[in-house]
C-alpha positions in Angstrom: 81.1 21.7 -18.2 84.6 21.1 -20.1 85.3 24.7 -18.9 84.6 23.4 -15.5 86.8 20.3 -15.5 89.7 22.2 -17.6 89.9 24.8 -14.6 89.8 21.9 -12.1 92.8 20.0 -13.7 94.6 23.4 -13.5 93.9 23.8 -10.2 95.0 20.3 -9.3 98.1 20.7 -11.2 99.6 24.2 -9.5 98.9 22.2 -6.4 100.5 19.3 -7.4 103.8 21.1 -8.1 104.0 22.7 -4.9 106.9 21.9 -2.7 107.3 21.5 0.6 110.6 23.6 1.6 111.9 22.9 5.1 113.4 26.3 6.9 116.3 26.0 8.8 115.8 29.0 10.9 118.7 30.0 13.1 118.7 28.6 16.7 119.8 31.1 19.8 120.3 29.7 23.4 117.4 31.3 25.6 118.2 34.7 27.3 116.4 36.7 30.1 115.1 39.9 28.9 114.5 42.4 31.5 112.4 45.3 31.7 114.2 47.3 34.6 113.5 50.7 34.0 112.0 52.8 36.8 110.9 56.3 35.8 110.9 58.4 39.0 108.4 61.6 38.9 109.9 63.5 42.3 106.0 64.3 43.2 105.2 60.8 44.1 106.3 59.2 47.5 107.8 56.1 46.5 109.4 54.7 43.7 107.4 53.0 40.9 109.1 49.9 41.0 107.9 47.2 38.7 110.8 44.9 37.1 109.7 42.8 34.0 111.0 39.7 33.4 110.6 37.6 30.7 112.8 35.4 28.6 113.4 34.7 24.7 111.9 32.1 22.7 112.9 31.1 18.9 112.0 32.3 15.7 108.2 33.3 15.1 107.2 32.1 18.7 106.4 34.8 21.5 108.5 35.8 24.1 107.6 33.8 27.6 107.4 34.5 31.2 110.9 34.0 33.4 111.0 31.9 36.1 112.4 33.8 38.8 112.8 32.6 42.5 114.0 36.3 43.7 114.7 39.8 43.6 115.8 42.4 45.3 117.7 46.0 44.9 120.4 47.3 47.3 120.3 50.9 46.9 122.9 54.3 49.0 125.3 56.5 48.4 129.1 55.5 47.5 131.2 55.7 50.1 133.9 57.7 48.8 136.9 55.5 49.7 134.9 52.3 48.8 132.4 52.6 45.8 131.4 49.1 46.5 130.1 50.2 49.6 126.6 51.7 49.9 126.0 54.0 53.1 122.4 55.2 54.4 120.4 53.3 51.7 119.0 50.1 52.7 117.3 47.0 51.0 113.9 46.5 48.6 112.5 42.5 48.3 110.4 42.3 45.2 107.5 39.6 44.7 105.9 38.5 41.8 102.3 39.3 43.4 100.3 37.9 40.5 102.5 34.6 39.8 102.8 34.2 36.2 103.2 37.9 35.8 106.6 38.2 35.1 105.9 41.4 37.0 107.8 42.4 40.1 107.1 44.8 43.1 108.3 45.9 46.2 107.0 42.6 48.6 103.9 44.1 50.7 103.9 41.1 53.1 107.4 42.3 54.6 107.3 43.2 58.2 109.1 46.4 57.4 108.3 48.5 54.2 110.1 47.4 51.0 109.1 50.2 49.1 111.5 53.2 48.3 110.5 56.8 49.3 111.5 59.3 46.7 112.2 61.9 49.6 115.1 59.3 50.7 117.4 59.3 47.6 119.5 61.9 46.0 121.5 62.4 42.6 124.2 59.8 42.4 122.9 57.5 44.5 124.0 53.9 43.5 121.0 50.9 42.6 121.9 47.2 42.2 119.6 44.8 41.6 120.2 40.8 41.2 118.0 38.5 39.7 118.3 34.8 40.9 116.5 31.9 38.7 116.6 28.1 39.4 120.2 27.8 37.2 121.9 31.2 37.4 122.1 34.8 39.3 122.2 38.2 37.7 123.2 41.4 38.6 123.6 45.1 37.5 124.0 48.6 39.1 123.1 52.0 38.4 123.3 55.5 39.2 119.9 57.6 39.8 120.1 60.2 37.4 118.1 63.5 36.8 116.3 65.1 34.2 115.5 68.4 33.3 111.7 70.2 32.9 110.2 70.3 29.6 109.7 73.8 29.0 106.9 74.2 26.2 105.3 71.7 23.7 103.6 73.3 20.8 102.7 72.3 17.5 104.1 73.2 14.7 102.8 73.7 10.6 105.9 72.1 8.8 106.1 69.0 7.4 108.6 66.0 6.0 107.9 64.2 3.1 104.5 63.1 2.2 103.3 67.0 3.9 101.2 64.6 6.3 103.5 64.5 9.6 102.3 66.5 12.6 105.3 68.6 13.7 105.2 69.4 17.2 108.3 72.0 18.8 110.1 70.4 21.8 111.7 73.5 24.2 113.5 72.6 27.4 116.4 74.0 28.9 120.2 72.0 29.8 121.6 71.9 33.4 124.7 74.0 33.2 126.5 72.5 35.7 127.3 69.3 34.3 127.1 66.9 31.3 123.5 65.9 30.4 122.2 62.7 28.2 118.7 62.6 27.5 116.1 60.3 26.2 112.8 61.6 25.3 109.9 59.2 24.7 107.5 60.8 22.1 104.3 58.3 22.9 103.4 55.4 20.4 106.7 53.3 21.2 108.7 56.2 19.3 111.9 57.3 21.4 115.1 59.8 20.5 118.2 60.1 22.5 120.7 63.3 22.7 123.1 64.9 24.4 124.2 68.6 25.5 127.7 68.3 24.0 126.1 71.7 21.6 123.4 73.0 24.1 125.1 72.7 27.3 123.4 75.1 29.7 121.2 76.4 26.9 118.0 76.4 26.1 117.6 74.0 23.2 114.4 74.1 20.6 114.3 71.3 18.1 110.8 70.2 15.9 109.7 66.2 16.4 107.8 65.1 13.4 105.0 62.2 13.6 104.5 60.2 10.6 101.1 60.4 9.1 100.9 57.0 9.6 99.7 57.3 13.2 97.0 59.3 12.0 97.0 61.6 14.9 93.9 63.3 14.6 92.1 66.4 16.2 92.1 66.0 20.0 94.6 63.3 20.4 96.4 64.1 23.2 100.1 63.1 23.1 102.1 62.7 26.3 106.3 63.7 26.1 109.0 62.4 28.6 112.2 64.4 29.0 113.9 61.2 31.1 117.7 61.5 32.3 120.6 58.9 31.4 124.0 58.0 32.3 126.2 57.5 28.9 125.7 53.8 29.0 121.6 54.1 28.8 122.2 56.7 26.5 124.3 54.3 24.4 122.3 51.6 25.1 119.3 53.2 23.8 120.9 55.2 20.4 121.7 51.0 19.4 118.2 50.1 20.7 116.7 52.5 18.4 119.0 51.8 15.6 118.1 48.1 15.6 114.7 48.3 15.9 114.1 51.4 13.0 112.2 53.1 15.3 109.4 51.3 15.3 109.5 49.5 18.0 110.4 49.7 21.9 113.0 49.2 23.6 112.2 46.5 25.8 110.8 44.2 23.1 113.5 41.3 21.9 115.8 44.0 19.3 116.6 42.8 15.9 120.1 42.6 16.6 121.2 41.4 20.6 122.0 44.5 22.0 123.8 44.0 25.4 122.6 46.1 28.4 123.7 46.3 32.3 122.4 42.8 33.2 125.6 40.4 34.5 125.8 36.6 34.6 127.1 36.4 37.8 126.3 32.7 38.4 128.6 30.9 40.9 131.4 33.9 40.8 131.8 34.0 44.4 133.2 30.6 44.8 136.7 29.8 45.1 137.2 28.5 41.2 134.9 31.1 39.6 135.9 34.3 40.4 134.8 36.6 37.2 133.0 36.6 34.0 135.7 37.1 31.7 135.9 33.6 29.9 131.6 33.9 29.6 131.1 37.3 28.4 128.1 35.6 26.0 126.3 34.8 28.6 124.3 38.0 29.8 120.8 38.8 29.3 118.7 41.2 27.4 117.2 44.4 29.1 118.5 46.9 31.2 117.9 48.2 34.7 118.1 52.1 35.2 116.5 54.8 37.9 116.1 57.8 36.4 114.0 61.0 36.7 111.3 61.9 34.1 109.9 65.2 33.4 106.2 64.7 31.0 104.2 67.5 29.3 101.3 66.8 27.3 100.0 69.0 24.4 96.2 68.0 22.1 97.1 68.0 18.9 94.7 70.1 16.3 95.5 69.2 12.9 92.4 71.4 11.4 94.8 74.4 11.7 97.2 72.4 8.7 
């Protein structure tokens, strides 16, 4: 019984010298995070378009839906004399079909289809897309860019550190003809980014290595993207992955606030605001891209290690 009331009074004491100590975690204004990438597979008839949007919250709280009153992409080729000006493309309304989604699509109830057939856009072609909330408009552009085909996926029987990765050997060959960036998405939120600055029209061979941690076992089947970039989603991505150690994806809030292609563009076509210079904090997360994707999958058979 004295045993009992001597570990009691212990007890009582460690929780009697316990303090209460107040965080003062580090406040960030709000910022829309967008998920604007559309991977285009050439076989399908229209464009996957789905834009994301979402905005950021404060320390330890989840990320919430974005109120968004409209979207819409402009999409055509350059004219030549006028870059600004987009010939033979036409326009895409998005809707948020589920409301409270956060999840945007080419707008079904249109009279005319808003969807964007593959068949009707070419290399170079130019993408903007503006964003308008309650408060403020956003906007950013891109160019389509292409990819090249994955040539072979096959496993390998090398191995890191611990001698429990799964190496599997990436083969594809570089477009000659002009200057390639590359992101390849390796499954499981795990990306890499490169360029053909040493490969340039060559085939290139390089060995991927999964950490044992995934515990990829017999019969998983792992899907690889080979997906085409401009040098500013190639940069983009190389910080994304830099920030996030490479364990996480790119669309999720980054460690760090990486900028992307998304402009504040809020009341710049009046007659006292005419750019963004003197606001160039004010941008949001995310990053809006049409690119092409290649994928190849391969099963994985770790009985052979």
């Amino acid at each position: 019984m004295k045993r009992f009331i001597l570990v009691i009074l212990t007890i009582s004491f460690l929780v009697s010298c316990e303090d209460v100590i107040d965080l003062e975690l580090p406040e960030s204004d709000t910022r829309l995070i967008v998920n604007g990438v559309i991977r285009v597979d050439e076989k399908q008839e229209y464009l996957p378009i789905e834009i994301v949007v979402s905005e950021s919250s404060s320390f330890f709280e989840s990320n919430t839906i974005a109120s968004i009153e409209s979207a819409v992409i402009y999409y055509g080729t350059p004219n030549p004399d006028a870059p600004e000006i987009l010939e033979g493309g036409g326009i895409s309304n998005l809707t948020e079909l589920e409301p409270g989604s956060g999840k945007w699509v080419p707008d079904p109830t249109f009279d005319s289809d808003q969807r964007i057939r593959v068949s009707s856009i070419n290399e170079g072609d130019v993408f903007q897309l503006i964003l308008t909330t309650r408060e403020e408009r956003y906007f950013a552009t891109t160019t389509y860019v292409k990819s090249v085909p994955i040539d072979s996926l096959v496993q390998g029987d090398q191995t890191l550190f611990s001698g429990d990765e799964t190496e599997v050997i990436v083969t594809f060959t570089d477009n000659g003809d002009r200057d390639d960036y590359y992101i390849l998405d390796f499954d499981f939120n795990e990306y890499l980014v490169t360029e053909d600055e040493f490969y340039q029209g060559q085939t290139f061979v390089f060995s991927y290595f999964y950490d044992s941690d995934l515990a990829l076992d017999t019969n998983t089947s792992i899907t690889i993207g080979l997906i085409g970039a401009d040098e500013s989603f190639y940069n983009y991505m190389n910080q994304i992955i830099v920030q996030s150690g490479g364990d996480q994806g790119p669309f999720q809030t980054p460690a760090a606030t990486v900028r992307g292609n998304i402009t504040n563009i809020t009341g710049i076509d009046n007659s006292e605001i005419f750019d963004n210079v003197e606001r160039n904090d004010n941008f949001a997360l995310g990053y809006f891209a049409i690119v092409q994707e290649y994928k190849k999958s391969i099963v994985i058979d770790n009985e052979k290690n």
